[in-house]
VEXNU-885049 format. One line per field, with one value per residue: residue number from 1; x, y, z of N, C-alpha, C in turn. Coordinates in pm, whole numbers, plus 50000, padded with zeros to 5 digits. Atoms other than C-alpha are relative to their C-alpha. Example, Ala and Ser with C-alpha at 12.3 -4.5 7.8 and 13.67 -1.06 7.14 Angstrom:
// VEXNU-885049
pos <- (1; 2)
nx <- (50089; 49918)
ny <- (49881; 49881)
nz <- (50000; 49994)
cax <- (51230; 51367)
cay <- (49550; 49894)
caz <- (50780; 50714)
cx <- (50090; 49923)
cy <- (50120; 50109)
cz <- (50000; 50073)
//
This chain:
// VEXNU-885049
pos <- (1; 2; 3; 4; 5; 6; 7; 8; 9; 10; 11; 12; 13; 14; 15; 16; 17; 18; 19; 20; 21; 22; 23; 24; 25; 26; 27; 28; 29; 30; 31; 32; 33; 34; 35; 36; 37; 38; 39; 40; 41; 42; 43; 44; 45; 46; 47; 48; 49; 50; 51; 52; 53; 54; 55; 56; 57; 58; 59; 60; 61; 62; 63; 64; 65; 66; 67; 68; 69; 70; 71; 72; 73; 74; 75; 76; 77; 78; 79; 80; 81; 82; 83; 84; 85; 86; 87; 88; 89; 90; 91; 92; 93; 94; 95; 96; 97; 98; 99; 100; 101; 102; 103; 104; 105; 106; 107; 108; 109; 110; 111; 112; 113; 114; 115; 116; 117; 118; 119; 120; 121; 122; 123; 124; 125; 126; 127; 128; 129; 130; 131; 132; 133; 134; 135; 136; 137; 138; 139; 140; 141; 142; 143; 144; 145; 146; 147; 148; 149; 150; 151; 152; 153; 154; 155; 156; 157; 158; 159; 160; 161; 162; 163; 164; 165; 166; 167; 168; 169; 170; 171; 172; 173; 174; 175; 176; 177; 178; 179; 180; 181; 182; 183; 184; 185; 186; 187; 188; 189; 190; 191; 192; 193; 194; 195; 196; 197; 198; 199; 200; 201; 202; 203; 204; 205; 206; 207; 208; 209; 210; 211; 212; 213; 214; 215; 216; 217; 218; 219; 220; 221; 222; 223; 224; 225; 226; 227; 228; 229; 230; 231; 232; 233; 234; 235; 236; 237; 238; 239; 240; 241; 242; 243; 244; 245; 246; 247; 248; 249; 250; 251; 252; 253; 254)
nx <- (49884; 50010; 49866; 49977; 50038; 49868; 49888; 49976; 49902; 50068; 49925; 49998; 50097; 49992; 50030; 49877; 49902; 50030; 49966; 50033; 50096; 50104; 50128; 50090; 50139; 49953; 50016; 50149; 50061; 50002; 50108; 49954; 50054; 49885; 50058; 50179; 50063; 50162; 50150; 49978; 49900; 50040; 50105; 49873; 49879; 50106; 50043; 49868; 49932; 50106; 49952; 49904; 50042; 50092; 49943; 50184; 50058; 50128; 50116; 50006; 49942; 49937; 50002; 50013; 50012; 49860; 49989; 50055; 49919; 49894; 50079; 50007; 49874; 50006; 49860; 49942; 50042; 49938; 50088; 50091; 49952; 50053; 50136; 50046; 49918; 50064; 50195; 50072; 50006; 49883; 49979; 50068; 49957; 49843; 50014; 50095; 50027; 49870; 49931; 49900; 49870; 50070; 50031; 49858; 49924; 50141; 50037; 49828; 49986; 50075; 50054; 49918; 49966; 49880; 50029; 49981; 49848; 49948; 50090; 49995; 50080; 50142; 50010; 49973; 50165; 50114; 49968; 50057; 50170; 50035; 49978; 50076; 50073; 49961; 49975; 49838; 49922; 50017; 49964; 49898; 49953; 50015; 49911; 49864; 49905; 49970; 50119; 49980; 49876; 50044; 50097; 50045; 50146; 50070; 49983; 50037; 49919; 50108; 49865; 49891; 49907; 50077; 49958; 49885; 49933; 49873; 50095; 50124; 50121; 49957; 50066; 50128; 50069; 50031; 50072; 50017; 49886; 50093; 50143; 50091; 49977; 49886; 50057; 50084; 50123; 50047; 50113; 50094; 50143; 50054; 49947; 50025; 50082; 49939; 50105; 49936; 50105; 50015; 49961; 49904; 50004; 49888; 49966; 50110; 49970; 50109; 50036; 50083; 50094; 50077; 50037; 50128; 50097; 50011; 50058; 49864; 49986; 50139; 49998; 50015; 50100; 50082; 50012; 50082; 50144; 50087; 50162; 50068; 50109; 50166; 49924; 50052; 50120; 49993; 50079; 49957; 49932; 50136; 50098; 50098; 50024; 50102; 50149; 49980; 49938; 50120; 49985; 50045; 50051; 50102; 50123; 50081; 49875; 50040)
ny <- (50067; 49946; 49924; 50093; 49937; 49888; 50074; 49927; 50041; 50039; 49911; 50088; 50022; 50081; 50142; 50052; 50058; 50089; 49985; 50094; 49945; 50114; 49963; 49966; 49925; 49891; 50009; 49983; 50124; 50051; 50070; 50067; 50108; 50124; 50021; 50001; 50097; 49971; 49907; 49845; 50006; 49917; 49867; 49900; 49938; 49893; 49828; 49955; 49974; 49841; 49936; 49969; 49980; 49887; 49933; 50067; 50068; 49997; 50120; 49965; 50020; 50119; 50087; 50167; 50046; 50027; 50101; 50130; 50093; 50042; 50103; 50120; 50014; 49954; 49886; 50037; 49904; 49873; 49927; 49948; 49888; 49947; 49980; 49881; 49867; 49950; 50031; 49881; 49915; 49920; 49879; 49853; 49979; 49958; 49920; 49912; 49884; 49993; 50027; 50111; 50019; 50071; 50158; 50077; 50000; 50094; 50147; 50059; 50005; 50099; 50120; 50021; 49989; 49909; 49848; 49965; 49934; 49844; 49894; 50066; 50143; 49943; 49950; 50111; 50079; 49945; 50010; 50128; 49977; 49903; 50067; 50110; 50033; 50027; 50116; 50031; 49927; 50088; 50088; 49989; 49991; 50124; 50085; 49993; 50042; 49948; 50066; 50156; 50031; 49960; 50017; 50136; 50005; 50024; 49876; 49830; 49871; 49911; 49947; 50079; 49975; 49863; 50024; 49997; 50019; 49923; 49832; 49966; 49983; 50044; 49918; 49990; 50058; 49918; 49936; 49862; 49914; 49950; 50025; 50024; 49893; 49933; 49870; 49911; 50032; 49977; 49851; 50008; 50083; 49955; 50073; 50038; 49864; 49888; 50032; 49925; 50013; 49884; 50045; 50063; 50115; 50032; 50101; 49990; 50058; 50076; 49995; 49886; 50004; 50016; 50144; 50028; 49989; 49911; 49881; 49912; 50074; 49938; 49869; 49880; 50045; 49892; 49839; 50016; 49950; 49830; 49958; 49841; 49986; 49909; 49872; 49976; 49948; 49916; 49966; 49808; 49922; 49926; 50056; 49987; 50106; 50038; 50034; 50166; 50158; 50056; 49996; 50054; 49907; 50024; 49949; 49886; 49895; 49917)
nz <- (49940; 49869; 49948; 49901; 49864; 50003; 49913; 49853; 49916; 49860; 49921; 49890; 49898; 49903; 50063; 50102; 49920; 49968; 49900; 49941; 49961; 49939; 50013; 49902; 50037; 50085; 50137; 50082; 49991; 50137; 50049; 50153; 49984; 49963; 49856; 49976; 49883; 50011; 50033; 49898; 50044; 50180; 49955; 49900; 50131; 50077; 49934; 49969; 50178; 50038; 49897; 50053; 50154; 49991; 49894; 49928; 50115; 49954; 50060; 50149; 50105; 49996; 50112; 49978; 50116; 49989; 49881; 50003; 50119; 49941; 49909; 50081; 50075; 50156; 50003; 49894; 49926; 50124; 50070; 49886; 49982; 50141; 49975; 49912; 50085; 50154; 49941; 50002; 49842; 49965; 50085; 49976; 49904; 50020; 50151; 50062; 49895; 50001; 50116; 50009; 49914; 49841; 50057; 50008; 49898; 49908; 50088; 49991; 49821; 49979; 50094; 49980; 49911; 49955; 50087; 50136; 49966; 50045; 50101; 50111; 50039; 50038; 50133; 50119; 49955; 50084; 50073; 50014; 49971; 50079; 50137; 49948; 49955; 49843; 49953; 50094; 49869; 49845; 50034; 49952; 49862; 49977; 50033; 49971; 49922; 49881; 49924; 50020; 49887; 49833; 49970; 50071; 50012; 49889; 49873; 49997; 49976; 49891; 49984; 49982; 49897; 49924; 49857; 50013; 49835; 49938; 50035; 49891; 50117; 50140; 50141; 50016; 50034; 50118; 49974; 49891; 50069; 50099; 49971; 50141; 50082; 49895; 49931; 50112; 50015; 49837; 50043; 50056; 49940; 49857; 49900; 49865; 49967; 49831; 49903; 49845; 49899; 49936; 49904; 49947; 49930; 49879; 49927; 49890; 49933; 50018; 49885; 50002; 50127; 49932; 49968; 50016; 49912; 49918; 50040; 50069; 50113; 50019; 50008; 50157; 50004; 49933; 50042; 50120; 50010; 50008; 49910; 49993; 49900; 50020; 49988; 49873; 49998; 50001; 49907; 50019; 49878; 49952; 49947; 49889; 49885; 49912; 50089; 50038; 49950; 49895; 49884; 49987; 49925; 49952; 50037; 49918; 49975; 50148)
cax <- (38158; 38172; 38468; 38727; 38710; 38985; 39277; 39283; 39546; 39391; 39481; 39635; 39278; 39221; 39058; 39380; 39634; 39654; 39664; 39643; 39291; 39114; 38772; 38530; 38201; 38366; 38368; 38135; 37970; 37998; 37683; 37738; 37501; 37861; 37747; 37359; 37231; 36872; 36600; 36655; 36972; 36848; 36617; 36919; 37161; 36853; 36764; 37158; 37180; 36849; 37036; 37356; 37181; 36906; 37008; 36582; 36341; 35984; 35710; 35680; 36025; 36132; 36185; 35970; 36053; 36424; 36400; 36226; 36487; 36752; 36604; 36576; 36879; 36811; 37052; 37311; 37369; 37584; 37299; 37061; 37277; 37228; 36863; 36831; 37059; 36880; 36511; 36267; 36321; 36688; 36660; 36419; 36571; 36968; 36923; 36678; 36766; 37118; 37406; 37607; 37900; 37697; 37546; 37906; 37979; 37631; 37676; 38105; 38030; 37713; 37789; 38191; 38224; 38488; 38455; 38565; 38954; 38953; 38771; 38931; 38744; 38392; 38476; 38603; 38242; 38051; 38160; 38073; 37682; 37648; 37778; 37626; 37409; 37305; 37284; 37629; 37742; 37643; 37728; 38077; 38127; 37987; 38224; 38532; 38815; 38824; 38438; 38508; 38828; 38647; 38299; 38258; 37939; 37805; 37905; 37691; 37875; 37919; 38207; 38509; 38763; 38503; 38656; 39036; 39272; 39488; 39186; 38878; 38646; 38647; 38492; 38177; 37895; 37785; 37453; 37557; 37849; 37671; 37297; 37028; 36993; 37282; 37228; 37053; 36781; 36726; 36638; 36465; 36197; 36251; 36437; 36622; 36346; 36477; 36170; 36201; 36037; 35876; 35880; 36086; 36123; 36253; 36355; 36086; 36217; 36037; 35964; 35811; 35578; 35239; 35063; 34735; 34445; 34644; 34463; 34743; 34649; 34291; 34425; 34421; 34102; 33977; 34070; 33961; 33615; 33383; 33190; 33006; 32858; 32511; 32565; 32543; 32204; 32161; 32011; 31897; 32033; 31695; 31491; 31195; 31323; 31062; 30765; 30905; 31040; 30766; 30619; 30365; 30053; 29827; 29490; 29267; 29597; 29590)
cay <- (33710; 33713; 33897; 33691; 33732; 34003; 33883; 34010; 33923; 33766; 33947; 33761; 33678; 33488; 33195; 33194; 33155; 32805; 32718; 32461; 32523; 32281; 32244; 32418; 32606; 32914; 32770; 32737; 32395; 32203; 32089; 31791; 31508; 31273; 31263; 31251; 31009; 31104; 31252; 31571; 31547; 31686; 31954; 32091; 32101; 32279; 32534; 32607; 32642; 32921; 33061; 33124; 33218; 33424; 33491; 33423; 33223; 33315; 33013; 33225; 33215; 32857; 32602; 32280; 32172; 32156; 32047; 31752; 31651; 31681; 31466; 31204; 31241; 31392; 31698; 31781; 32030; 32263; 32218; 32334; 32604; 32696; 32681; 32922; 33169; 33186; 33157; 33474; 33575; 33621; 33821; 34038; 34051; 34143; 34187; 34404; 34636; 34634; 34761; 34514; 34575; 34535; 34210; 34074; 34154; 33951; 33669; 33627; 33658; 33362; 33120; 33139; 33238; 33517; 33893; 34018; 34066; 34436; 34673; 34508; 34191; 34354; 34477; 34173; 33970; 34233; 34241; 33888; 33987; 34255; 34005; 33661; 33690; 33627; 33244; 33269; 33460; 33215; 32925; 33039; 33093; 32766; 32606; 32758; 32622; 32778; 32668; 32303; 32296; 32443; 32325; 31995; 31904; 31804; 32107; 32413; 32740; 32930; 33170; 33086; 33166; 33406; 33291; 33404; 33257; 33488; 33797; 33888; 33928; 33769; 33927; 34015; 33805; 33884; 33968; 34251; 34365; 34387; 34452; 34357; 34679; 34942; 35310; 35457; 35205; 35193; 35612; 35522; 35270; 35501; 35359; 35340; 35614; 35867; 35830; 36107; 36058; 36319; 36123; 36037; 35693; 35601; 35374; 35236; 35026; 34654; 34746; 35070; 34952; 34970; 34622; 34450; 34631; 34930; 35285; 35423; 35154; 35338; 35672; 35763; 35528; 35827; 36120; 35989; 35979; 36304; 36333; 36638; 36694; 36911; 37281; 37464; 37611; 37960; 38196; 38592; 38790; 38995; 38820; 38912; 38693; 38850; 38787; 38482; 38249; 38066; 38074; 37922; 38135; 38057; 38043; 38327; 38544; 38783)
caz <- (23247; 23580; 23781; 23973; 24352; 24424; 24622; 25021; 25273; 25606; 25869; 26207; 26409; 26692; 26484; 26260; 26583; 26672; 27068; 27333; 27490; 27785; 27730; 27948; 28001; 27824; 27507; 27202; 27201; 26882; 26711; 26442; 26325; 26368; 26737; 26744; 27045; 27002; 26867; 27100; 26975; 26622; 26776; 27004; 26666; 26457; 26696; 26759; 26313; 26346; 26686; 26456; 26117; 26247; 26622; 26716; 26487; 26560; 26454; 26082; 26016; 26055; 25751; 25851; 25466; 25546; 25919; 25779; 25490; 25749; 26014; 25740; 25604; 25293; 25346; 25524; 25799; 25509; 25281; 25582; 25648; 25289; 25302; 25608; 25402; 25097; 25300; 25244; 25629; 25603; 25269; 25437; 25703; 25612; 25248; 25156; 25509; 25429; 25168; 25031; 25243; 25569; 25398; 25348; 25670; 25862; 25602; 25669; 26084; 26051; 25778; 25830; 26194; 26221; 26132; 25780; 25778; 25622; 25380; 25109; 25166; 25190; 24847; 24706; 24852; 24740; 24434; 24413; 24550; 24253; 23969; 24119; 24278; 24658; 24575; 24365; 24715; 25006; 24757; 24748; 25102; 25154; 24905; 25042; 25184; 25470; 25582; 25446; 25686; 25991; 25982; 25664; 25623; 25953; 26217; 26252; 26223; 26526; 26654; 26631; 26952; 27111; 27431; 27491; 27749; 27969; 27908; 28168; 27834; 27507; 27181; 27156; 27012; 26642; 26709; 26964; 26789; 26441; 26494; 26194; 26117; 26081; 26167; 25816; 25844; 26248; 26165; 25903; 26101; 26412; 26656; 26957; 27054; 27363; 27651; 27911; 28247; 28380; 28683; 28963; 29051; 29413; 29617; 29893; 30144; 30163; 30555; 30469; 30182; 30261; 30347; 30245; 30434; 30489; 30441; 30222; 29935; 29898; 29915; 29506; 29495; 29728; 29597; 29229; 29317; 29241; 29568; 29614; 29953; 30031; 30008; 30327; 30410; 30344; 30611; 30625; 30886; 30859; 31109; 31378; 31680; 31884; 31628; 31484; 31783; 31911; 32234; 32433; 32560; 32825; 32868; 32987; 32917; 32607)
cx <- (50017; 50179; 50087; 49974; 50129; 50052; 49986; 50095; 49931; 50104; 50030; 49865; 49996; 49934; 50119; 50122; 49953; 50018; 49952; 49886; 49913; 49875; 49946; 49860; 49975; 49996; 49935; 49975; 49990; 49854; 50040; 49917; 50090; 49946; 49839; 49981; 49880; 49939; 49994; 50078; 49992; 49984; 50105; 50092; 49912; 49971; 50124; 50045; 49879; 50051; 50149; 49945; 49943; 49966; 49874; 49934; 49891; 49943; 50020; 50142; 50100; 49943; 49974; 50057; 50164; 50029; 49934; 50121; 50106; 50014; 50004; 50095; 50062; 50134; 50090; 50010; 50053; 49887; 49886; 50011; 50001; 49843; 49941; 50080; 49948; 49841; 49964; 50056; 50125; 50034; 49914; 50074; 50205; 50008; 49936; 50034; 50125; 50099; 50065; 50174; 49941; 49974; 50098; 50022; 49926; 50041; 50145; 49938; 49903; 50075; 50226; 50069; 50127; 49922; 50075; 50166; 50055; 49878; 50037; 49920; 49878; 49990; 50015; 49882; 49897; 50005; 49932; 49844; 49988; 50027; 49923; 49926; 49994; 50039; 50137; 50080; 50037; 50054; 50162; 50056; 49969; 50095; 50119; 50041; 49997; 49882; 50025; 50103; 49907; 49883; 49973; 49853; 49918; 50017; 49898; 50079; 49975; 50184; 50098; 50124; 49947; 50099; 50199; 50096; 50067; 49893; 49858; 49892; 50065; 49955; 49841; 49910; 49959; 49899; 49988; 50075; 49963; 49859; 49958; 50025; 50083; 49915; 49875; 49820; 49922; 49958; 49918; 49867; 50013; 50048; 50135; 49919; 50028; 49852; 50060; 49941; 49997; 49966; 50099; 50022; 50117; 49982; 49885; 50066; 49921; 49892; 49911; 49892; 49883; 49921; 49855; 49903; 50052; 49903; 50028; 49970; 49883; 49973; 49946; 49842; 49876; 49949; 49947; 49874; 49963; 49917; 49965; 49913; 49902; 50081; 49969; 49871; 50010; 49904; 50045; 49985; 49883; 49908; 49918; 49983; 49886; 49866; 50052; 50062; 49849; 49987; 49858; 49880; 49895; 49853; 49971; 50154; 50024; 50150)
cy <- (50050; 50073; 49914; 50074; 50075; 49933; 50079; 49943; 49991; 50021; 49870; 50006; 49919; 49875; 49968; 49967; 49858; 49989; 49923; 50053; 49867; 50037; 50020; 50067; 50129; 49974; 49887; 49826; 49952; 49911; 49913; 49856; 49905; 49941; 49987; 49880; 50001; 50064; 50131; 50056; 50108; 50106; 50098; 50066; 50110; 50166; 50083; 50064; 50161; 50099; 50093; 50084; 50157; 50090; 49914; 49966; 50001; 49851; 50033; 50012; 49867; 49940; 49889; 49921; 49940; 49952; 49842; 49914; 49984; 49926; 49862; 49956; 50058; 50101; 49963; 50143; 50129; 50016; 50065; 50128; 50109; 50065; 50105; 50165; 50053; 49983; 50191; 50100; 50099; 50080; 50130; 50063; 50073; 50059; 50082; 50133; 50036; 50074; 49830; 49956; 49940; 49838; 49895; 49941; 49880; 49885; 49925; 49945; 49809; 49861; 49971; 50004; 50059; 50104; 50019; 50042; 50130; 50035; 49918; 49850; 49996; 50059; 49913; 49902; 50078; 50034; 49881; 50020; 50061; 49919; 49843; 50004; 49998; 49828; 49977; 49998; 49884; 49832; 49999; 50007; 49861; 49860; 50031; 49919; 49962; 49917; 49840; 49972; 50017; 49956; 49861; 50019; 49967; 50110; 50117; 50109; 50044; 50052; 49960; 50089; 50166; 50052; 50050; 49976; 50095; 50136; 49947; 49941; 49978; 50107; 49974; 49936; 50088; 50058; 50123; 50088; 50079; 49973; 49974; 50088; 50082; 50139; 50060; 49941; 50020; 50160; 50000; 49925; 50077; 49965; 50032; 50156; 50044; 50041; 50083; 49986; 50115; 49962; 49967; 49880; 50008; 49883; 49973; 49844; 49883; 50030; 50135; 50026; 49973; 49838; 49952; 50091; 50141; 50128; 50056; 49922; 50046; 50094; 50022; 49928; 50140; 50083; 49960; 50019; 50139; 49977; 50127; 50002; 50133; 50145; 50056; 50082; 50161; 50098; 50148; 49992; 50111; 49904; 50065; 49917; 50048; 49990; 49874; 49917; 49977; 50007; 49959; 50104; 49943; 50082; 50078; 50138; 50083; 50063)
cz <- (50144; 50052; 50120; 50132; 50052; 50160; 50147; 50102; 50158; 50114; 50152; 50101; 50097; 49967; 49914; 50110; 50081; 50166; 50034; 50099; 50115; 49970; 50137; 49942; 49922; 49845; 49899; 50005; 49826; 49989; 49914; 50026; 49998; 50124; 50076; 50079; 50011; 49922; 50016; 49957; 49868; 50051; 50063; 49884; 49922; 50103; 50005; 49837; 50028; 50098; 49857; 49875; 50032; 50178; 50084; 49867; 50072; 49910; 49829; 49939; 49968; 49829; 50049; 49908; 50026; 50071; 49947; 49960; 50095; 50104; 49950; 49943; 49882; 49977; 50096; 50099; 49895; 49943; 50095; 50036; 49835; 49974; 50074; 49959; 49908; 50063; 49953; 50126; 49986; 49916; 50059; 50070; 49977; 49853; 49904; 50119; 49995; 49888; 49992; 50105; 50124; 49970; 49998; 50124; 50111; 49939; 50084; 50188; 49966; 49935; 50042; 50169; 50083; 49943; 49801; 50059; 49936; 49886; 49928; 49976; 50009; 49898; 49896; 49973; 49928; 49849; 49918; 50044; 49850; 49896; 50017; 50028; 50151; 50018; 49931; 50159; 50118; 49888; 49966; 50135; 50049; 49936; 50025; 50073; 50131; 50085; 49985; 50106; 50152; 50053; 49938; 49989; 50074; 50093; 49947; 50021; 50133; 50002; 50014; 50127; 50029; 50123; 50001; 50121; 50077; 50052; 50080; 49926; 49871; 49880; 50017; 49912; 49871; 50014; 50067; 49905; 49819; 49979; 49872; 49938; 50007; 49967; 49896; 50048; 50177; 50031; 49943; 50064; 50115; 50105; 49995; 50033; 50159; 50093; 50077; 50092; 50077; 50157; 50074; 50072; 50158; 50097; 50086; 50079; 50007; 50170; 50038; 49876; 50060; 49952; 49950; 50119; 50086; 49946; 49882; 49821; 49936; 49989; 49853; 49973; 50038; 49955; 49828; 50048; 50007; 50102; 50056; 50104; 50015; 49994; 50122; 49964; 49996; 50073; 49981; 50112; 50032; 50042; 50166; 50101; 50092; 49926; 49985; 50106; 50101; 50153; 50061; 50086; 50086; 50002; 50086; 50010; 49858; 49991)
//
């Protein structure tokens, strides 16, 4: 028997206060096949669902099988967004490198598009991972409320009121704010590794850089080479200049 999903109180966020907002270049761009004008059209919404899901989507971890059906019609962008949730990549990738709380936390930011509104609601989700399942998990979050109100079945998820009026800087992007991996495993594979330079880089002026054809570009060329010139000649200091330096004798002269 499974366990209900334990009650949490949603805290005031900046996707839950309503507000009069002009549109501009500040804020998030809505994807939705309602509005499709092309062809391109698709490709721009798809790349924007693997941008949100999986941040980057190399060649190996795209779903042609799914881009097809949704192209055609078959799905819809929810079930799409389903598909790239439950794919191999993103279990390797979040759920196998992750606890469950972290997992909560990557899944709530992508597939709903806010942060988690308290501890208690990474306990009540995970809860739901450990008795469901992952596809029990993402198939609840997908049938809530909340996503049906904010997204339906045509919009791609994406942040919700990143942007904030009145303020310099908004909120930080999920990807920055919660990386793939969190600290245990990023020790465990080794990383961010501390590089010291035993060098000193400096500045060089563009007017004091040396030029095609100058000398200066041939210097280490120089001194690399091994050339080894002759050795000097070695001479004794015991010598018979008046026996040994030649001299010329005439004739009839002894």
């Amino acid at each position: 028997m499974a366990l209900p999903l334990i009650q949490y109180a949603p805290k005031s966020q900046n996707q839950r206060v309503a507000s009069y907002e002009v549109a501009g270049d500040d804020q998030p761009r809505v994807f939705s096949t309602d509005n499709l004008l092309s062809s391109s059209d698709m490709g721009n919404l798809i790349e924007a669902a693997y941008r949100q899901i999986f941040f980057h989507a190399f060649k190996a971890d795209r779903e042609p099988y799914l881009e097809s059906q949704l192209r055609n019609g078959q799905i819809t962008v929810r079930d799409f967004i389903r598909g790239l949730v439950l794919s191999n990549t993103f279990k390797k990738s979040f759920y196998d490198l992750n606890n469950n709380y972290r997992f909560v936390e990557q899944c709530v930011q992508r597939v709903l598009g806010r942060d988690v509104y308290s501890e208690r609601e990474k306990i009540a989700w995970s809860i739901v991972v450990a008795t469901k399942g992952i596809r029990g998990f993402i198939d609840q979050l997908l049938d809530s409320q909340e996503y049906l109100d904010n997204f339906g079945y045509s919009i791609v998820p994406f942040q919700r009121r990143r942007n904030l009026p009145g303020r310099s800087e908004g909120e930080l992007p999920f990807n920055i704010k919660s990386p793939r991996y969190e600290e245990y495993t990023r020790r465990k594979l080794g990383f961010p590794q501390i590089i010291w330079q035993t060098e000193v880089r400096r500045y060089i002026p563009q007017e004091k850089k040396a030029k095609a054809g100058d000398p200066a570009n041939f210097l280490a060329m120089a001194q690399s080479l091994n050339a080894t010139g002759n050795q000097p000649q070695q001479l004794s200091l015991d010598v018979d200049f008046v026996r040994d330096v030649p001299y010329r004798q005439l004739a009839g002269i002894r």
